[in-house]
C-alpha positions in Angstrom: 26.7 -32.9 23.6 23.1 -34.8 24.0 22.9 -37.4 21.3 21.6 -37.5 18.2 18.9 -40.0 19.5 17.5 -37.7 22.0 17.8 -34.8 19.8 15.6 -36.4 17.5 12.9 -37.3 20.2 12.8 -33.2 20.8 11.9 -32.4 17.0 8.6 -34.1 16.6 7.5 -32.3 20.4 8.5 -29.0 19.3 6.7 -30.1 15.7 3.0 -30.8 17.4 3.9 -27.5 19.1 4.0 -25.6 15.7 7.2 -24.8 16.1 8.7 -25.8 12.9 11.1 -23.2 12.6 12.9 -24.2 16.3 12.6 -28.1 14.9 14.7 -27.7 11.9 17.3 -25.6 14.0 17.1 -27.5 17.0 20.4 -29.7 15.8 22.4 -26.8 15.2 21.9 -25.4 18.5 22.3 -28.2 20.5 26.2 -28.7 18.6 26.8 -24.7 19.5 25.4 -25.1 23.0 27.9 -27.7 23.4 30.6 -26.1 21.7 30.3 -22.9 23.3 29.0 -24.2 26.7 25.4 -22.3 26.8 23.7 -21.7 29.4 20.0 -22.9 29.7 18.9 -19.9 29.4 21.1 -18.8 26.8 20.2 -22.3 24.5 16.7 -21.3 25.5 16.5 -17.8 23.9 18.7 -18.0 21.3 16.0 -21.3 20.2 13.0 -19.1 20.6 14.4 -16.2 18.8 14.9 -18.0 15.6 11.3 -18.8 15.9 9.7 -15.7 16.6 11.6 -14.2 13.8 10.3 -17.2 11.2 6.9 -16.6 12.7 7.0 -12.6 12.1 8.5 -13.4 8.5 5.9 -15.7 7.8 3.5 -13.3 9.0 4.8 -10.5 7.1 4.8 -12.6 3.4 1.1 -13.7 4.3 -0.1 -10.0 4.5 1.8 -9.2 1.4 -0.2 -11.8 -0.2 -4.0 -10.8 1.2 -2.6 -7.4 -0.2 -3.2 -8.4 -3.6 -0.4 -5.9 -4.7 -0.2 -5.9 -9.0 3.8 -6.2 -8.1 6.1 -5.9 -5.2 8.2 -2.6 -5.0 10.0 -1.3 -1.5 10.7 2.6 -1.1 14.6 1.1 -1.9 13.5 0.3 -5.4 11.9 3.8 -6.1 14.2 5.5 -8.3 14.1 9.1 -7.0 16.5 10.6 -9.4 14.4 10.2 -11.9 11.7 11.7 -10.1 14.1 14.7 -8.8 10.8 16.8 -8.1 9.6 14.5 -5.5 11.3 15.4 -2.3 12.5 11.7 -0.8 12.6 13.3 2.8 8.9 14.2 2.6 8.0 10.8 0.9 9.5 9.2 4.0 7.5 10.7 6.4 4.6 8.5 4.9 6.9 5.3 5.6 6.5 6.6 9.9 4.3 4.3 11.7 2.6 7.9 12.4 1.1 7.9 8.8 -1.5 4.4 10.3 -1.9 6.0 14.0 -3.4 9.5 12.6 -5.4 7.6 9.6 -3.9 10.1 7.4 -4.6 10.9 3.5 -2.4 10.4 0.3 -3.6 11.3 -3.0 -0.9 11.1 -5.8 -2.5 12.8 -8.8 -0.4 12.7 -12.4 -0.3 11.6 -16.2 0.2 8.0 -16.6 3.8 6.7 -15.8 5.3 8.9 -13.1 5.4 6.6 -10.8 1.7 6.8 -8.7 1.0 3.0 -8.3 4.9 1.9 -7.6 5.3 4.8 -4.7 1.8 3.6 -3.3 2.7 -0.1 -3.0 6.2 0.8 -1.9 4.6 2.9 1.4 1.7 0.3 2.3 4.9 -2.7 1.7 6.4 -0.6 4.6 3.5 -0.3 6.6 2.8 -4.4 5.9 6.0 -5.0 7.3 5.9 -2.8 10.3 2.8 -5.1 11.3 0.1 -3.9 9.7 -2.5 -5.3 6.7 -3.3 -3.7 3.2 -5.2 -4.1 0.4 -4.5 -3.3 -3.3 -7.6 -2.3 -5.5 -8.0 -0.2 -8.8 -11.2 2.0 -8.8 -12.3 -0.3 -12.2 -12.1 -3.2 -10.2 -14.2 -2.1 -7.3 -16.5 -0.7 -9.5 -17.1 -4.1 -11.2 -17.1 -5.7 -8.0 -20.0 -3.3 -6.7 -21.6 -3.8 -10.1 -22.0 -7.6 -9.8 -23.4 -6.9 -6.0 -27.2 -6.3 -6.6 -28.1 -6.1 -3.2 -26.9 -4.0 0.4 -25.8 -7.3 1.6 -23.4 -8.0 -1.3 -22.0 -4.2 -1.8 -21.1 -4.8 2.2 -19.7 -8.1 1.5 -17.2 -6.1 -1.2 -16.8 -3.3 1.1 -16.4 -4.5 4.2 -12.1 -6.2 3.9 -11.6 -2.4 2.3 -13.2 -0.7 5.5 -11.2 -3.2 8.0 -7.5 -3.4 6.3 -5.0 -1.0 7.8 -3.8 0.5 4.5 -6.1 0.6 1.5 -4.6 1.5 -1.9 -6.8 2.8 -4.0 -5.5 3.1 -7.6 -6.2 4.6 -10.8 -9.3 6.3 -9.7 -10.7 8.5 -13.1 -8.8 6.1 -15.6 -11.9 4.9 -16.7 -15.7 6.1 -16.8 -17.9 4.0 -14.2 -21.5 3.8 -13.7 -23.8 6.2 -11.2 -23.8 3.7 -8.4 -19.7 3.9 -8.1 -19.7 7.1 -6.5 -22.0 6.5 -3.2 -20.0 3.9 -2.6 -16.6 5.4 -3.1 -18.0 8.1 -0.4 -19.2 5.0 1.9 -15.9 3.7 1.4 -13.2 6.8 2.1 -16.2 8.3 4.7 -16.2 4.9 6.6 -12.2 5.2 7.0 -12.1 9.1 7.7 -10.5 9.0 10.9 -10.1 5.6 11.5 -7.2 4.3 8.7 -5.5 5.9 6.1 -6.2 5.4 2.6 -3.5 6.0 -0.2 -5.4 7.3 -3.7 -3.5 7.5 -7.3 -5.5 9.2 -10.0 -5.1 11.0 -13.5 -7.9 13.8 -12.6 -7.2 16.8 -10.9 -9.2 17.3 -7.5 -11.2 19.7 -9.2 -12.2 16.8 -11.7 -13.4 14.7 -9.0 -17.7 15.4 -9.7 -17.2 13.8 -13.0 -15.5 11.1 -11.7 -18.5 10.2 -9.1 -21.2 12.2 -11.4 -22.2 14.6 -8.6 -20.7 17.5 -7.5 -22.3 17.6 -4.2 -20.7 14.3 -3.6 -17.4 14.9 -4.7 -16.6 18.1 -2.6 -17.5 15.7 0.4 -14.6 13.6 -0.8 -12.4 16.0 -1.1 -13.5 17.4 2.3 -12.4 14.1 4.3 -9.5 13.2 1.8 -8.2 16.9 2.4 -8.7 17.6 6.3 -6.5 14.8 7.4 -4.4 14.6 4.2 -2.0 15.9 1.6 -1.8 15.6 -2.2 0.9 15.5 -4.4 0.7 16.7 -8.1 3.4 14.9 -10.3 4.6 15.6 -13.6 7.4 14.9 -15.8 8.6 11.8 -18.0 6.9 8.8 -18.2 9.1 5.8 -16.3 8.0 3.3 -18.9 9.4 6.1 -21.6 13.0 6.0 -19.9 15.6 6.2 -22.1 13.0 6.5 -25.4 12.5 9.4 -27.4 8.2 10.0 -26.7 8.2 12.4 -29.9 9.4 8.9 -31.7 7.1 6.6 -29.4 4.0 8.8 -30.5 4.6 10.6 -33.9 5.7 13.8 -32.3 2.1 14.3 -31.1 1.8 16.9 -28.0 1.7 14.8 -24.9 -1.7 15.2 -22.6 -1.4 15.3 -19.1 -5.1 13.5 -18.9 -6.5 16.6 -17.6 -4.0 17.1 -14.4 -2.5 20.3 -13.2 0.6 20.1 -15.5 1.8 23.3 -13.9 2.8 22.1 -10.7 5.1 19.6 -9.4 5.6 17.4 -7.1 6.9 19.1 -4.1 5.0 18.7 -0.7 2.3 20.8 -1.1 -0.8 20.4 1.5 -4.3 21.0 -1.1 -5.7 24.3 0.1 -9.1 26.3 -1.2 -7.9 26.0 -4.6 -8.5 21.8 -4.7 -12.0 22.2 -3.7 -14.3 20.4 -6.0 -16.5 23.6 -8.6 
């Protein structure tokens, strides 16, 4: 066993080395390397393993955190019996490395509470920890942030971390009116990525409710264009997850519930957005 006295010479070397993760286990690996009579090699590896897994861990918790996520949620916290409609095998097919490689399209269109924003997070979490970076933005935000830019330079500056991150979220798109400048930027913005990374979009509006959203029809059928040709939408409906287990005739005085002017007939089974989506 090498003595304490030596051991503690090592830690401060592999310290200036940035290895602080091989420091604090160094002790505990020289006592099994004894114990268990270690190889070099053996000592060696096992060392560097625990480091290069504190270093991807690290890595992993620092993209979670440029994300900017409202919340953390992982696919395992996504309660798909109450969302029986919503196929978990197809869902999962988002969760494939495949989904970054092709730059692929998810728009999750539905009432308020189905689940749109939790689902979103939970596939760019995966993504995050299968190496790649995300960012977490609702449509209101980015349209303040492009509202406050009053020049090309500062709409690029706002643009620009959307445009380069693996995985944009893009959420709550249609909640709330924005002004005319919004929509040539969104365009910039999902035209910029078309092809390139995939972009994950919840909104209330139906497809079909898209030129209102950007205040030019013109415009919006381009959206739909790139969202659809590389892309899939899902239309959810049902109960509200924040309404689980409550009465919503008691919550809201009996009053007919509105589906905020999305496609109530149809569910939430894969379904790949054909003619029908285009913008009118």
């Amino acid at each position: 066993m090498i003595a304490k006295p030596e051991a503690a010479a090592l830690e401060p070397l592999l310290e200036q080395l940035g290895m602080r993760q091989a420091a604090a286990v160094l002790p505990d690996w020289l006592d099994r390397a004894a114990s268990q009579e270690l190889s070099y090699a053996d000592f060696l590896h096992g060392l560097l393993e625990e480091e290069s897994v504190a270093r991807a861990n690290a890595a992993t918790q620092k993209r979670l955190r440029q994300a900017s996520f409202p919340y953390a949620a992982t696919i395992e916290q996504f309660d798909f019996r109450f969302r029986p409609e919503l196929k978990r095998q197809v869902v999962l097919r988002y969760l494939d490395p495949t989904f970054v490689e092709q730059a692929r399209t998810l728009a999750l269109i539905g009432p308020p509470g189905l689940g749109k924003t939790m689902l979103a997070i939970c596939i760019a979490t995966k993504h995050i920890q299968l190496g790649a970076t995300a960012r977490f933005i609702t449509a209101q935000h980015l349209a303040n942030q492009l509202g406050r830019a009053l020049t090309s330079v500062g709409r690029q500056r706002v643009l620009r971390p959307l445009l380069a991150c693996d995985v944009l979220v893009l959420d709550e798109l249609g909640y709330l009116p924005t002004l005319p400048g919004f929509g040539p930027a969104l365009y910039e913005l999902i035209a910029g990525r078309y092809e390139k990374r995939p972009t994950l979009i919840t909104s209330n509006k139906s497809l079909t409710e898209w030129a209102a959203i950007v205040q030019d029809a013109s415009l919006a059928a381009a959206l739909v264009d790139r969202i659809l040709h590389h892309g899939e939408v899902f239309y959810l409906k049902g109960p509200s997850f924040r309404l689980k287990g409550r009465s919503l005739e008691g919550e809201l005085g009996a009053a007919p519930a509105s589906t905020n002017g999305t496609d109530g007939g149809l569910d939430a089974q894969h379904r790949v957005a054909g003619p029908e989506d285009a913008v009118r």
